[in-house]
N, C-alpha and C positions, 0 to 999 in steps of 0.2 A: 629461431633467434628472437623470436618477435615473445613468445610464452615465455623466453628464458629471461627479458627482459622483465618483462610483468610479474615474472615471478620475485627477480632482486627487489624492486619495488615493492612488492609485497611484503619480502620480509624486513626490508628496509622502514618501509612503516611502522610495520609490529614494534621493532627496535625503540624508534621512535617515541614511539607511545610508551613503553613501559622505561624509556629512561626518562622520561617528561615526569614520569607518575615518581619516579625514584625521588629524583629532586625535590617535585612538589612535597613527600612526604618527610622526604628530610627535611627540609626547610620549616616546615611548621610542627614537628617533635622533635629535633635534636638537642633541644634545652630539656627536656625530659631523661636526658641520660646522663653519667657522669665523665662523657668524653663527647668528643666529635667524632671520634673512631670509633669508640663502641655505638652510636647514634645512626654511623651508616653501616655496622655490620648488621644490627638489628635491620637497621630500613632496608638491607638488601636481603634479608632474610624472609620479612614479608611480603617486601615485592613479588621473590623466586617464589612462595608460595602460594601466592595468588595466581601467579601468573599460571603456573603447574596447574591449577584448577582448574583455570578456565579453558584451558589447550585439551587436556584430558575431556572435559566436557563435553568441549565445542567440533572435536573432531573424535572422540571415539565411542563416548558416551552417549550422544545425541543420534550419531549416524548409526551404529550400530546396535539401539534400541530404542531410540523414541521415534525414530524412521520406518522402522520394520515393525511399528504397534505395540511395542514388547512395552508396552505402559505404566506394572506392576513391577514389573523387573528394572524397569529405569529409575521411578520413583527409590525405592529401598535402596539400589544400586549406590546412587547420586545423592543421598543422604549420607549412607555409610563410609562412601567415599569423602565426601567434605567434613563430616566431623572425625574420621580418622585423618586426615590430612591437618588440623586445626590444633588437634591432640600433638602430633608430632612438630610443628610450628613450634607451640607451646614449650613442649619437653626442650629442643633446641636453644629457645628463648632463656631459660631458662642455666643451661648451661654455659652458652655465653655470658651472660650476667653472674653464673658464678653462684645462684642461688634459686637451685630449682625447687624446692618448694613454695618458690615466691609465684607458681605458672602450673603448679599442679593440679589438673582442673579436679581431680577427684578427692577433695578435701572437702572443709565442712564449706569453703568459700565457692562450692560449684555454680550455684546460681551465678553468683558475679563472674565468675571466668567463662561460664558459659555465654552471658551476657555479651561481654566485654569481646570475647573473642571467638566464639565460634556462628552467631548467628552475624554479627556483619560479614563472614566470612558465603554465608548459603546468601544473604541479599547480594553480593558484588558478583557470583559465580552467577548467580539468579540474572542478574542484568547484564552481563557478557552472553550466556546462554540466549536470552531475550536478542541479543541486538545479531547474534549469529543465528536464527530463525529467520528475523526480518531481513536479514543479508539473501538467503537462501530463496524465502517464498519471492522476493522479487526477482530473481536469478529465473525461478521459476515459472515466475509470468510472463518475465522479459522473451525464455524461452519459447513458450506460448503461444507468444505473438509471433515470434519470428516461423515457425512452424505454420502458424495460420495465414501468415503473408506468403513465404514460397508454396505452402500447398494452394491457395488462390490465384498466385502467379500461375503456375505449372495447369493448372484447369483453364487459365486466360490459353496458354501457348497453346494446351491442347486440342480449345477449341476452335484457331486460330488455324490451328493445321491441319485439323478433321476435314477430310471428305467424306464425302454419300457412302457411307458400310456396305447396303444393300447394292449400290450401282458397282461398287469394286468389287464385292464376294459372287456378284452377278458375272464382272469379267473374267475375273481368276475360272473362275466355273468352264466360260465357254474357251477361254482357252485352253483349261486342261482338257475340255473332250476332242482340242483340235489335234492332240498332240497325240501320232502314233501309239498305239497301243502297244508297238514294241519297244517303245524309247521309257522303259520301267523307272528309269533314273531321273528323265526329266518330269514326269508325273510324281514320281516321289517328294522331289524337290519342290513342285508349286502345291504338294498337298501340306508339306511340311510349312513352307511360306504363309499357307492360306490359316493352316493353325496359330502360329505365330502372331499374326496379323489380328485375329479374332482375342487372340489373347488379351494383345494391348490394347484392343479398342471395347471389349465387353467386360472384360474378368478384371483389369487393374484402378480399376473407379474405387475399388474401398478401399480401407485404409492398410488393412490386413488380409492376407489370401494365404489357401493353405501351402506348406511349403513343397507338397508331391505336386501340383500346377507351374510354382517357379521352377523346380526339379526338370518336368517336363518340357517348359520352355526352353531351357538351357540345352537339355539333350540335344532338340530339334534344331537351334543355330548352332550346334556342335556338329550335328548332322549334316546341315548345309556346308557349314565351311570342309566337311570331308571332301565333297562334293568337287572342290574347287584347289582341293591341296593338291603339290607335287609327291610321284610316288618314294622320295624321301624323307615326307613329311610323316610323323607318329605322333596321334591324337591319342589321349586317353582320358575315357572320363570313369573316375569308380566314385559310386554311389552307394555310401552301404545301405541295408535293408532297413534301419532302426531310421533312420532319417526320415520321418513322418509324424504324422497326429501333434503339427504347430502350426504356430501360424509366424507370418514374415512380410517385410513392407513388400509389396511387388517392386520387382526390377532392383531391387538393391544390388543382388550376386554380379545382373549381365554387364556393368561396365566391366570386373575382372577380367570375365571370359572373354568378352570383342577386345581387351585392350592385348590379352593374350596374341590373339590371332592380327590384330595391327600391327604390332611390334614384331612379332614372327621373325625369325634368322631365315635366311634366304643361303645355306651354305653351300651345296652342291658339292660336286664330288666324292659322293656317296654319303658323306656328313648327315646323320639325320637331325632336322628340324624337330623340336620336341613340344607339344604343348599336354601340360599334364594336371588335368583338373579334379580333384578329391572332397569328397560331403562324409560328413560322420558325423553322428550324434553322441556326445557321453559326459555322463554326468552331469543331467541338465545345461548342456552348450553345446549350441549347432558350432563344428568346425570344417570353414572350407577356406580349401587354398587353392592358388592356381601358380604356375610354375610352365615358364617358355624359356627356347634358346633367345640369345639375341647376339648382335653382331654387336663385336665393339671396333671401334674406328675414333680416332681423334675428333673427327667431327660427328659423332654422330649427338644423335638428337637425344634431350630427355626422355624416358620411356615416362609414359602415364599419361598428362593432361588436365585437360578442363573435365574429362569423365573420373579420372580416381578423385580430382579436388572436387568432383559434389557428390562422388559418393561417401565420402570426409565428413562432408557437412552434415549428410543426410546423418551419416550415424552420429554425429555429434548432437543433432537435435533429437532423433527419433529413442534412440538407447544409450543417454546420459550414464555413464558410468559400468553400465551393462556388456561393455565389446572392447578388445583389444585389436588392432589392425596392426600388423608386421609388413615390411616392406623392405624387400632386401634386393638389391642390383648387383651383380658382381658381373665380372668380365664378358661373359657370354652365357647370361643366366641371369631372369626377373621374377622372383616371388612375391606373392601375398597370401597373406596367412590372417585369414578372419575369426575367430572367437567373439559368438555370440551365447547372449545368457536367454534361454528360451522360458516361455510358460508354457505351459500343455493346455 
């Protein structure tokens, strides 16, 4: 609600501004025609194709070649485009008036209609372009910052809730050799934990790790909660084999998975509880989804939390424009469906 608001507002501005600019222009050339009608068809003539210009520009021309360094191709691009759009103005212009020769840039009067009309046309586009840069590079800093403040936070808490590594990986030790040699499952279990544990506290300090370590992390609390399911419950994790050689923020995946196994359906009566987690990589995009039963009940509770709303955040700062998240809840069934755009 809150985006959809910001968005009316949005365009509500746009509006704004270009019926302001409408006025403004009529108001000071309408004596240059021989109607008031024909005075604002003209002025909404050139409004409409400024306005064309600047939209075209500011969201497909800039983003999809002066973003991506295609610099030579932008340049030619956004030339060609403005003096063919200028041309066509023209010709228009012209017909409404009833006397297109009077607008023909390619007569011996080119210089002046060039003048006249096409190079104020590249300075206005020129400084709408200009002001949707500065729009952008601040968006980008603002980013930034906010990035460099929760990654500072998150090092505050971290180190806030750090214990002694050596004095814990020292206990896990003596208790796993306390633990029968025939009891394979709880030895498994605190070897698994003790991996886990070493993860979070040595491996996840940079900013990127590769994605066969998050991979493996996931397995292992996938592994645990086996451990601990009823023989109703059906885990599945497939991993295909092409899902490697990238890299990924750590921990982004495991809110999915623990929120999976939180929410869990408790059905019984031979009903299987289902939690189904899937990695694939194609066409440059990591895709992972996770998909559990849930109970529905009049009261029951929102599925998600405080862990799907930061891992929201995370991709909203970390892969601006890069990721689509799906999130589908139906009766007795919770999916998410991640689409990430990878670099190798």
């Amino acid at each position: 609600m809150k985006n959809r608001n910001f968005f009316f507002r949005y365009k509500l501005q746009h509006i704004c501004f270009w019926l302001a600019l409408f006025g403004l222009w009529y108001y000071f050339r309408y004596q240059d025609y021989s109607s008031r009608a024909l005075a604002a068809r003209i002025t909404l003539l050139k409004v409409a194709d400024l306005a064309f210009m600047v939209y075209v520009t500011n969201y497909l021309l800039i983003p999809r070649l002066l973003y991506k360094k295609k610099y030579i191709l932008f340049g030619i691009t956004f030339i060609a485009f403005v003096f063919a759009s200028s041309v066509g103005k023209m010709w228009i212009e012209g017909q409404l008036m009833h006397n297109p020769p009077l607008f023909d840039i390619f007569n011996r009067h080119f210089k002046v209609r060039f003048y006249d009309n096409v190079i104020p046309h590249f300075l206005l586009v020129i400084t709408g372009a200009s002001f949707k840069l500065l729009v952008d590079y601040a968006r980008s800093q603002r980013r930034l910052g906010e990035m460099a403040k929760e990654k500072a936070e998150a090092e505050l808490n971290f180190l806030k809730s750090q214990i002694n590594p050596h004095f814990l990986f020292n206990s896990l030790n003596s208790v796993y050799f306390l633990i029968d040699k025939e009891n394979s499952n709880a030895r498994q279990a605190l070897h698994k934990f003790s991996d886990m544990l070493r993860y979070q506290l040595y491996e996840c300090n940079g900013d990127k790790i590769p994605i066969e370590k998050e991979i493996s992390y996931l397995q292992d609390y996938v592994d645990l909660q086996k451990l601990r399911r009823e023989i109703n419950d059906e885990v599945e994790f497939d991993c295909s084999q092409n899902v490697k050689d990238f890299l990924i923020e750590p921990l982004l995946l495991m809110p999915f998975v623990e929120n999976s196994f939180k929410h869990l359906s408790h059905f019984g009566n031979g009903r299987k509880n289902l939690v189904k987690i899937n990695a694939d990589k194609t066409n440059g995009e990591f895709h992972f989804s996770v998909t559990n039963t849930i109970e529905y009940t009049s009261t029951k509770k929102p599925v998600g939390g405080i862990g799907l709303k930061n891992v929201k955040r995370r991709l909203e700062l970390l892969y601006p424009g890069s990721y689509s998240l799906e999130i589908n809840e139906h009766d007795n069934s919770f999916k998410v469906k991640l689409k990430l755009k990878i670099e190798n």
